[in-house]
MDAnalysis code that builds the backbone (N, CA, C; Angstrom):
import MDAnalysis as mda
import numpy as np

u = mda.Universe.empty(357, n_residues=119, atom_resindex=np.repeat(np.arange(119), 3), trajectory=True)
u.add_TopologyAttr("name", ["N", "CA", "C"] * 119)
u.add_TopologyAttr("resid", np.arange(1, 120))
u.add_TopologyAttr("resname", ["UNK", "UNK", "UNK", "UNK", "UNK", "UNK", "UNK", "UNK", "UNK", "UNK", "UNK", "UNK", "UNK", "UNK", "UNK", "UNK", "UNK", "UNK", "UNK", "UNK", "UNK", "UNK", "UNK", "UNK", "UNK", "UNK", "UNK", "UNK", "UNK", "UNK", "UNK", "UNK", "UNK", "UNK", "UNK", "UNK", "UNK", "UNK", "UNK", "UNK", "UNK", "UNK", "UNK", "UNK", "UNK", "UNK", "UNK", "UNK", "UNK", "UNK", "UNK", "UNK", "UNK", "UNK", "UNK", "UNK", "UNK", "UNK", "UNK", "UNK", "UNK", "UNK", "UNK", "UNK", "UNK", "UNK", "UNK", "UNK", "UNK", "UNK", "UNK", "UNK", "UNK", "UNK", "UNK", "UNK", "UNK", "UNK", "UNK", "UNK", "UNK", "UNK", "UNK", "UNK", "UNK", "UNK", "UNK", "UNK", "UNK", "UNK", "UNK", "UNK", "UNK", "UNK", "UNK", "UNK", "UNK", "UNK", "UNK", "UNK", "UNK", "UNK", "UNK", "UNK", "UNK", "UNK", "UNK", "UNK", "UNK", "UNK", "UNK", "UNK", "UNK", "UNK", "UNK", "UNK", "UNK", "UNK", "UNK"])
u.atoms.positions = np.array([
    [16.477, -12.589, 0.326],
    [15.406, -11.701, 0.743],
    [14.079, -12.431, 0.608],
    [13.112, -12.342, 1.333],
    [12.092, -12.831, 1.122],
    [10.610, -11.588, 1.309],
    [9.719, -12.030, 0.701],
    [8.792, -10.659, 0.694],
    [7.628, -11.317, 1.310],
    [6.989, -10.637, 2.165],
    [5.895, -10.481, 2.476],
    [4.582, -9.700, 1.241],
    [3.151, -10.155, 1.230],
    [2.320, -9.582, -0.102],
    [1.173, -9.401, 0.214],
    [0.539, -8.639, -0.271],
    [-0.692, -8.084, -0.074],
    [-1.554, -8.131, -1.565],
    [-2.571, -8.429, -1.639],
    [-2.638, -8.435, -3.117],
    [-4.411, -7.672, -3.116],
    [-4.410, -7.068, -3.446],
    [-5.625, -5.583, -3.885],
    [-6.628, -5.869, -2.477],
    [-6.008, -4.985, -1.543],
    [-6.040, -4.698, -0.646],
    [-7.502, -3.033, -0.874],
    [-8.068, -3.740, -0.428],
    [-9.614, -2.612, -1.143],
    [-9.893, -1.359, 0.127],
    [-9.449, -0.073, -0.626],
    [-9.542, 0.412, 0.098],
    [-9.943, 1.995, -0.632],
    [-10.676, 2.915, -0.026],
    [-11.533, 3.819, -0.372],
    [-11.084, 5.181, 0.231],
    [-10.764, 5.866, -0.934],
    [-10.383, 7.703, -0.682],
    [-10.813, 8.581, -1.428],
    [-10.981, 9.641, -0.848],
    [-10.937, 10.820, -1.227],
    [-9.793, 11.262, -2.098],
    [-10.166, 10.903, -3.592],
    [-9.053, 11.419, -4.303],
    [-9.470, 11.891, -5.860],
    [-8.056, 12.777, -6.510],
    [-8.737, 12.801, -7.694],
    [-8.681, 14.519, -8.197],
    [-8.433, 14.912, -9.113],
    [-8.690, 16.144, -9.680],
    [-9.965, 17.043, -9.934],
    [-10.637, 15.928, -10.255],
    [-12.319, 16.642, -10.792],
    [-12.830, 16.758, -9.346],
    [-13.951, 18.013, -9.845],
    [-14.664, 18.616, -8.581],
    [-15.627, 17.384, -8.152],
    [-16.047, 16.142, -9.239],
    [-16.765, 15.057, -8.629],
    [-16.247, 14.417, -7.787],
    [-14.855, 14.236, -8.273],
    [-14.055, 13.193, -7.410],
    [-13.649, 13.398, -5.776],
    [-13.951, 14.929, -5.551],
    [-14.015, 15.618, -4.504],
    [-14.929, 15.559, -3.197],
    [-16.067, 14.549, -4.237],
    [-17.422, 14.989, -3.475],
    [-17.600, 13.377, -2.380],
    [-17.348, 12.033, -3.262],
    [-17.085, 11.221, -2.326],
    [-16.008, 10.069, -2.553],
    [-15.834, 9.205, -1.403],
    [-14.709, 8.379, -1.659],
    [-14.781, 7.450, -2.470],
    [-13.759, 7.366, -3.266],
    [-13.949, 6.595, -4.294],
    [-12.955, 4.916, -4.423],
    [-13.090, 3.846, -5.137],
    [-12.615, 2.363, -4.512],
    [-11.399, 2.369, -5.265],
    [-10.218, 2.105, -4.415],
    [-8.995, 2.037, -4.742],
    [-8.633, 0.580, -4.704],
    [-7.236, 0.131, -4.914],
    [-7.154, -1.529, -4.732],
    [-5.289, -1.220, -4.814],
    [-5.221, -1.950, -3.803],
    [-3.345, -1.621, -3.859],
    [-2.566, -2.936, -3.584],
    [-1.453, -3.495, -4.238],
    [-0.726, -4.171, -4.242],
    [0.718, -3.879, -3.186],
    [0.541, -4.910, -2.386],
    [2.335, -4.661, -1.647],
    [3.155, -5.905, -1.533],
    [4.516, -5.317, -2.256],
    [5.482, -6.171, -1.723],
    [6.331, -6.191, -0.587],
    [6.365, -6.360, 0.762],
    [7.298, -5.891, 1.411],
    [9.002, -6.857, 1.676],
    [9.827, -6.373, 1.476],
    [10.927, -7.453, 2.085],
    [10.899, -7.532, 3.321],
    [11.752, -8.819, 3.845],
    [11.562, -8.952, 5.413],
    [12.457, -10.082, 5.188],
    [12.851, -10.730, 6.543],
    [13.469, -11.840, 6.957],
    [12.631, -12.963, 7.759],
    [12.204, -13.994, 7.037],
    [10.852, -14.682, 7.720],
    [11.538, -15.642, 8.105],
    [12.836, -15.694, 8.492],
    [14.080, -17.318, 9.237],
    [13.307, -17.224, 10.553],
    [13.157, -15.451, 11.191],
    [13.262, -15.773, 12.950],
    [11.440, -16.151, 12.879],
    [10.524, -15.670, 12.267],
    [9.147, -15.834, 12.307],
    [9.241, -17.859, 12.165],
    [9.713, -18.185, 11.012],
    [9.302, -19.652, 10.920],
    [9.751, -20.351, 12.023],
    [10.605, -20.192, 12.798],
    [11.407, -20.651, 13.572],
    [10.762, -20.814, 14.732],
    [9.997, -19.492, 15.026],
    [9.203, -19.744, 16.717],
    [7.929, -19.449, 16.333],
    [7.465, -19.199, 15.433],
    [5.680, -19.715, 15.132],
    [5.203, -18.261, 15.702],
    [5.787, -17.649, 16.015],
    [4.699, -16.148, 16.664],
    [5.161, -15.269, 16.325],
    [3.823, -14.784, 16.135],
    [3.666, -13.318, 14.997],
    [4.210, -11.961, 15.880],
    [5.054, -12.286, 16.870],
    [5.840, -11.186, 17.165],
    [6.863, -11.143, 16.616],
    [7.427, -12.247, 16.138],
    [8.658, -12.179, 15.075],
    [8.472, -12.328, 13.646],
    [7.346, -12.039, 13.315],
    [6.899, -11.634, 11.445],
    [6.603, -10.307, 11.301],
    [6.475, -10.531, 9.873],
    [5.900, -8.753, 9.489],
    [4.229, -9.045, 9.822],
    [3.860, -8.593, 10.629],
    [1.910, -8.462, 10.744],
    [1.475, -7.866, 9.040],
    [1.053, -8.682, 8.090],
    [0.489, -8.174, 7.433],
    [-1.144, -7.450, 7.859],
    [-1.850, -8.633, 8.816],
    [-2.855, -7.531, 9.567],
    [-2.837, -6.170, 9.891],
    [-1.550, -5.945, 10.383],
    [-0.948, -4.724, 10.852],
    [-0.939, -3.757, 10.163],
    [-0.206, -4.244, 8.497],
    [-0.131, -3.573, 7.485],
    [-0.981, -3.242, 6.777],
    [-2.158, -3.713, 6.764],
    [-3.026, -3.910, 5.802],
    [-3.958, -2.497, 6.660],
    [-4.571, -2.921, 7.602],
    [-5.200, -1.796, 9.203],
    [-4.671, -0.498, 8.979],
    [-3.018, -0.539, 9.058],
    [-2.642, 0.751, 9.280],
    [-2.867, 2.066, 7.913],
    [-2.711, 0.844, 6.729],
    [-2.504, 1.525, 5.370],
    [-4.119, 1.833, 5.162],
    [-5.374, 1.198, 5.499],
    [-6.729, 1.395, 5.687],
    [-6.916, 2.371, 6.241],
    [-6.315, 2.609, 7.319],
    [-6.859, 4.130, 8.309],
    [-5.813, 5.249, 7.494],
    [-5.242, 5.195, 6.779],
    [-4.076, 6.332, 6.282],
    [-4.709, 7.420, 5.470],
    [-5.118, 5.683, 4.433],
    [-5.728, 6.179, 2.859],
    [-6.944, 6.771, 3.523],
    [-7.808, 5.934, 4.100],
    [-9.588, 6.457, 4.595],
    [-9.444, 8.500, 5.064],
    [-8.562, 8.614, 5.712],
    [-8.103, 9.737, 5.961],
    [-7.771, 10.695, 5.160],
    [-7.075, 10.397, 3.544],
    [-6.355, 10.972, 2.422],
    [-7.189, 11.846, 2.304],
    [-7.235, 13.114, 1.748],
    [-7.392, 13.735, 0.286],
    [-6.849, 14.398, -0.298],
    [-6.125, 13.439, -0.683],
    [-4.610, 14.060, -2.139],
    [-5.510, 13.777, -3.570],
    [-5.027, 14.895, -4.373],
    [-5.679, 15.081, -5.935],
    [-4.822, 13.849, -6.171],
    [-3.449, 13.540, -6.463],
    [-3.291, 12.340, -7.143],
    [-2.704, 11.114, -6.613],
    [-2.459, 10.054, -7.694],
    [-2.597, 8.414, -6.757],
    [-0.883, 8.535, -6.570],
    [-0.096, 9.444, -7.445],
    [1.281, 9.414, -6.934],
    [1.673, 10.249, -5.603],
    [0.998, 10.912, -4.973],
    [1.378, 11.678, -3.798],
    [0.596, 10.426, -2.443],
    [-0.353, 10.067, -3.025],
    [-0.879, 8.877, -1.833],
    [-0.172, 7.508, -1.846],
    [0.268, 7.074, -2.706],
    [1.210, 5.832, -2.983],
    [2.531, 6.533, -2.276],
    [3.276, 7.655, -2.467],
    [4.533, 7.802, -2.245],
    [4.154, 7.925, -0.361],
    [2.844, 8.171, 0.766],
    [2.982, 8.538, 1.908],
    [2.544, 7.120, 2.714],
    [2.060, 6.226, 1.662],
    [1.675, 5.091, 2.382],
    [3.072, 4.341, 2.050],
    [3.713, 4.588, 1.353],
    [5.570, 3.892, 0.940],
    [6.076, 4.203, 2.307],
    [5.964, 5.961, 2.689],
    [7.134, 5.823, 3.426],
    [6.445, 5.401, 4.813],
    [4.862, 5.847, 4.876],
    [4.243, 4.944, 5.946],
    [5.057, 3.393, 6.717],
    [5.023, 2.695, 5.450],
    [5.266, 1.166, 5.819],
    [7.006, 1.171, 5.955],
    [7.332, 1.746, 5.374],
    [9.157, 1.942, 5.183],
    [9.436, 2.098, 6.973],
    [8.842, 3.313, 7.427],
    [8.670, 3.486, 9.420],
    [8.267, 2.750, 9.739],
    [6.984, 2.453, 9.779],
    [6.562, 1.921, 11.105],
    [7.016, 0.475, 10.750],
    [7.146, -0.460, 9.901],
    [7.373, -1.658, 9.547],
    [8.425, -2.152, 10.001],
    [9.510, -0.772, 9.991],
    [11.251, -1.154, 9.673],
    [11.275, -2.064, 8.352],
    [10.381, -1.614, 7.120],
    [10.611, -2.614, 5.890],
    [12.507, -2.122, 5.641],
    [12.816, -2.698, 4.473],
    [13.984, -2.269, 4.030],
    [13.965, -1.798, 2.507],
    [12.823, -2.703, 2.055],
    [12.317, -2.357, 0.790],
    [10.889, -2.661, 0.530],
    [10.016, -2.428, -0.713],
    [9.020, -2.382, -1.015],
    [8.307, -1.414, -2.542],
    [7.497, -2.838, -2.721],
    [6.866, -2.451, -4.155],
    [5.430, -1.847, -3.603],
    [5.323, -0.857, -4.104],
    [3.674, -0.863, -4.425],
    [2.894, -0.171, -5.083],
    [1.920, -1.268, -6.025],
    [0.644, -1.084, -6.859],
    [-0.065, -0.030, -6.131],
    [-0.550, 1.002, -6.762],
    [-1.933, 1.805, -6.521],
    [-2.827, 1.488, -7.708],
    [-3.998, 0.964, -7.737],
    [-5.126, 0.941, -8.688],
    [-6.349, 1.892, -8.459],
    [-6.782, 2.529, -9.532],
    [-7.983, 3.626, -9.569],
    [-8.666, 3.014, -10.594],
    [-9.418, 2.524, -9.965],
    [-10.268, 1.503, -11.019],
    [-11.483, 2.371, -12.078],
    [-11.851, 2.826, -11.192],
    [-12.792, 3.627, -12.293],
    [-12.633, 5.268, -12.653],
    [-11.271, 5.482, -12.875],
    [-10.748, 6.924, -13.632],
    [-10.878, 7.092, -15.124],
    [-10.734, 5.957, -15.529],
    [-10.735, 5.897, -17.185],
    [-11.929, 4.886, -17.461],
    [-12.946, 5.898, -18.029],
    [-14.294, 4.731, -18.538],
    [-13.817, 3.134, -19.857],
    [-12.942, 3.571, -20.177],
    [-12.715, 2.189, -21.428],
    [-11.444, 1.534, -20.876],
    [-11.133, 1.683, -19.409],
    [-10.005, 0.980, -18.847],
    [-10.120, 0.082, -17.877],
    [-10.231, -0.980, -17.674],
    [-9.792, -1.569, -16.116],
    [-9.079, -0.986, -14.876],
    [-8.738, 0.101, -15.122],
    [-7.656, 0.372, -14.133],
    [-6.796, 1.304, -14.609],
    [-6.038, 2.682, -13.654],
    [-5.231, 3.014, -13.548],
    [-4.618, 3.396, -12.942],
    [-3.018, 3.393, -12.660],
    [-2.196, 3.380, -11.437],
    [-0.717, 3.882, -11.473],
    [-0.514, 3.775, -10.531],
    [1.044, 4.248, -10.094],
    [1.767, 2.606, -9.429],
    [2.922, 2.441, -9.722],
    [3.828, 1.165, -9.209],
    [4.968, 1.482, -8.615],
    [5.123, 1.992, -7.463],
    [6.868, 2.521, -6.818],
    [7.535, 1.580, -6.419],
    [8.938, 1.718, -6.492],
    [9.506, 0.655, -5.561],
    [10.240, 1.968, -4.474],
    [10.558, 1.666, -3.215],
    [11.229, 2.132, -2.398],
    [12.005, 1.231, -1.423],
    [13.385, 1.820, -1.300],
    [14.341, 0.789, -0.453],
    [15.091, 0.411, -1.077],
    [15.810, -0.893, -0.568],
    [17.141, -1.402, -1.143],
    [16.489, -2.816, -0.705],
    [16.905, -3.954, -1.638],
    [16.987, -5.159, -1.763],
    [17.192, -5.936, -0.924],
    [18.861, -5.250, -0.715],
    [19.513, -5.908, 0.238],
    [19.634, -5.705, 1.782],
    [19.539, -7.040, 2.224],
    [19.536, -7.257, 3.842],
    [21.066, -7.558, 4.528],
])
């Protein structure tokens, strides 16, 4: 298996419990692993036979920008099955970061995996 990655992919929603968090979008940062088969991509050099991380990255930007779910596990689980469709992934990890929810934290998040391994 080989994975395709995205690594804090910056992206801004409407999310959150408190009536502040309501009021504007706030900076998210998300991690993806996707599996894929990159034999037929290396082979003929064109990005019609890879996973478009451009693609991925665009589509999951206009999803979240759109969101307003109270929490980061109901927006992580619709951008999962987001990429799971339109991708044809088979599997996939992904980081959600809420960077500024907890004042004495760096960060807090949700990590799903969805799919199967195997190809």
């Amino acid at each position: 298996m080989d994975i395709v990655f995205l690594r804090q992919l910056q992206l801004e929603a409407v999310i959150g419990i408190h009536d502040w968090e309501r009021k504007t979008p706030q900076p998210l940062l998300m991690d993806l692993e996707i599996a894929t088969d990159v034999r037929r991509a290396a082979a003929s050099d064109r990005i019609q036979d890879a996973l478009d991380y451009h693609a991925v990255a665009q589509r999951i930007s206009e999803y979240v920008a759109t969101s307003e779910f109270q929490l980061v596990e109901t927006l992580a689980e619709g951008c999962a099955e987001l990429i799971l469709r339109k991708f044809t992934a088979s599997w996939l990890r992904l980081t959600l970061h809420k960077p500024n929810a907890v004042a004495n934290a760096a960060s807090v998040g949700i990590v799903i995996e969805r799919g199967s391994r195997k190809q």
